[in-house]
C-alpha positions, 0 to 999 in steps of 0.5 A, spaced: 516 500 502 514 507 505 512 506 512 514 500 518 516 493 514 512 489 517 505 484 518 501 484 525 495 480 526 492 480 532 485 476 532 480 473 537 476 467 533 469 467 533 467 462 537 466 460 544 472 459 548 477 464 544 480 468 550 484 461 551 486 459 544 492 458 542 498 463 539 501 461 532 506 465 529 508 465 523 514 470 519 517 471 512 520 476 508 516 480 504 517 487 499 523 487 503 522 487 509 519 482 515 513 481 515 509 477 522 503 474 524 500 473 531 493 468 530 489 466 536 484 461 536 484 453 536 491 450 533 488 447 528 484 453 525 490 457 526 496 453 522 491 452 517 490 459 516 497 461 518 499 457 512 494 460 507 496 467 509 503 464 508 502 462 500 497 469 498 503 473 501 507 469 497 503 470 491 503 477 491 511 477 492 512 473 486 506 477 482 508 483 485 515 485 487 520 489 486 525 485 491 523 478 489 528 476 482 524 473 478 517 475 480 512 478 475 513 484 475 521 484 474 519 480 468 514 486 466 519 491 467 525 487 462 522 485 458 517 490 456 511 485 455 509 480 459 504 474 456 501 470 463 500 476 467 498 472 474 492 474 477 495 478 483 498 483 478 492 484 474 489 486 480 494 490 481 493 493 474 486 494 475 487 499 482 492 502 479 488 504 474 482 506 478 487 510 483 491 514 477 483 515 474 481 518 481 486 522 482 488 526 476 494 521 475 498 523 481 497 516 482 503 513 477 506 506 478 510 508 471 514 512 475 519 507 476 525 509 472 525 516 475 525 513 482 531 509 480 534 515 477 534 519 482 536 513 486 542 512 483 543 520 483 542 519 474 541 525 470 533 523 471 531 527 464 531 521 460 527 517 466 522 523 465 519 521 459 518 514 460 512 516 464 505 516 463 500 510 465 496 511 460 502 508 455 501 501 459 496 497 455 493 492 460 489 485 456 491 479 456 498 481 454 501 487 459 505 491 454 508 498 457 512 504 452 518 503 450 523 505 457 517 503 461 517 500 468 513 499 473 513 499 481 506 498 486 510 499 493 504 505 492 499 500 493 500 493 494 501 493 501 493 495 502 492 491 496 495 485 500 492 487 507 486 486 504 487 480 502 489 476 508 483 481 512 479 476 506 482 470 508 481 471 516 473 474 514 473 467 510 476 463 516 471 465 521 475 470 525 471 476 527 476 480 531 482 481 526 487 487 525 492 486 520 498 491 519 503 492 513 504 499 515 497 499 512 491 497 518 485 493 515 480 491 521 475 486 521 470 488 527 475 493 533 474 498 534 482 498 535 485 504 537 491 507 530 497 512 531 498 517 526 505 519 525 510 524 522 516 524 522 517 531 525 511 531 530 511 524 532 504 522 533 499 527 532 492 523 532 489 516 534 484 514 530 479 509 531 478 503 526 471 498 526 471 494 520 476 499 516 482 500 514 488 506 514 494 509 511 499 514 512 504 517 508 510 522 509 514 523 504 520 524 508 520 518 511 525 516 505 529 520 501 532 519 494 538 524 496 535 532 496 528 529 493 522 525 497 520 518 496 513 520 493 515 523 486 510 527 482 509 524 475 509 530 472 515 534 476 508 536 482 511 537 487 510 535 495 505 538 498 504 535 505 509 532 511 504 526 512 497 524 509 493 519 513 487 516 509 482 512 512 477 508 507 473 502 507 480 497 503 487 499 505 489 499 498 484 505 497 487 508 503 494 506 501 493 508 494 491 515 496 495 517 502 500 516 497 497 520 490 494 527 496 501 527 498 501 531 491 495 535 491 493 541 494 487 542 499 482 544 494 485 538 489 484 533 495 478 536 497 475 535 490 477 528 490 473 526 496 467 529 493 468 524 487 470 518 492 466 513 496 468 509 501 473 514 504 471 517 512 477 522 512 484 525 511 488 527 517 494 532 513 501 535 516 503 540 512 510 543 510 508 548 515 507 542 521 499 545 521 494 538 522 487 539 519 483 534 517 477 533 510 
């Protein structure tokens, strides 16, 4: 995970009587990290959706996950096929898709063997030649090229914010915010902070019914080299990116891909895009500007 290894809802019901609902928590490991939920409202709406959140996580670990042995992924990734991809992974597919389309294929989920390279301080020229998202075949078969693997830590924490803000929208709750280092708000406005890792907080953002995503490339480092990876050698452009959008995966997904994009190139995308309100950059030089 790139950012804070957690879920928090906080929400008020939409119905008379929230300010005295109950409180249930609910808490699990997740892509890693723990993940919490709070949920106010009435006992029995509140276990039941607590347990529905429960099993979607669920779903999206055992789909999607690269911590979870014998989750899909991990299955996809050994073998280099897999015959009953999940519908989880197949969304995630399909983002993935879209987001490599959308940024110029900075966003590549096959850069996988070359963060595990560098990770296990390997010579990464052989991993290098394992990229490419367009050698994944994706169809009822999920095939990828020969040496290929994959990883959705990009992307699937937006992804599966979006679907518990779904099931809460579903459920009736009319004021929710959901964090797994990605925010997904139902009604607001709720108040977000935009950090760096060298300058703290540099703005509060304000979400209503939108999502948010931060990236900083060197919240985590593979020995000298940054977390986020160029698929073809770009290089970091960015300290920190923040998108703000209408799906946390889109915000997540891009957050992650601008890290490797100029401003003339994040610019161009934004014209392209729908769906997203703005980008708060930090650059290398600790300059903050907004597109």
């Amino acid at each position: 995970m790139k950012r804070r290894r957690f879920l928090f809802i906080a929400a008020a019901a939409a119905f008379p009587g929230a300010a005295r609902a109950a409180v249930t928590t609910w808490q699990a490991d997740m892509f890693g990290g723990t993940v919490r939920v709070d949920l106010r409202g009435p006992h029995g709406l509140a276990q039941t959706v607590s347990e529905k959140i429960g099993d979607t996580i669920a779903e999206i670990e055992a789909a999607a996950s690269l911590f979870k042995t014998g989750s899909a992924l991990n299955r996809l990734n050994a073998a280099g096929h897999l015959d009953d991809p999940p519908p989880a992974l197949l969304d995630l597919l399909r983002l993935s898709g879209e987001m490599h389309k959308a940024t110029g294929g900075r966003f590549d989920p096959t850069v996988q063997p070359l963060w595990r390279a560098l990770a296990e301080g390997r010579n990464i020229a052989q991993a290098q030649t394992t990229v490419g998202w367009e050698r994944v075949h994706i169809g009822p078969l999920v095939r990828l090229d020969d040496g290929q693997a994959l990883t959705f830590n990009g992307i699937a924490q937006g992804y599966a914010a979006d679907r518990v803000r779904t099931l809460l929208q579903e459920a009736g709750y009319g004021q929710a915010l959901v964090e797994m280092g990605e925010f997904a708000a139902i009604g607001g406005p709720f108040r977000v902070s935009v950090e760096d890792p060298a300058l703290g907080q540099i703005a509060t953002r304000r979400l209503v019914g939108n999502a948010i995503a931060t990236s900083s490339p060197s919240a985590m480092m593979l020995g000298a080299d940054f977390h986020i990876l160029g698929p073809h050698g770009e290089q970091v452009c960015w300290s920190t990116i923040s998108v703000e959008a209408e799906s946390a995966a889109m915000a997540d997904g891009l957050s992650t891909a601008f890290c490797l994009m100029p401003a003339g190139e994040i610019r161009a995308t934004l014209a392209q895009a729908t769906g997203v309100a703005r980008v708060t950059a930090v650059d290398l030089a600790d300059d903050v500007s907004t597109f």
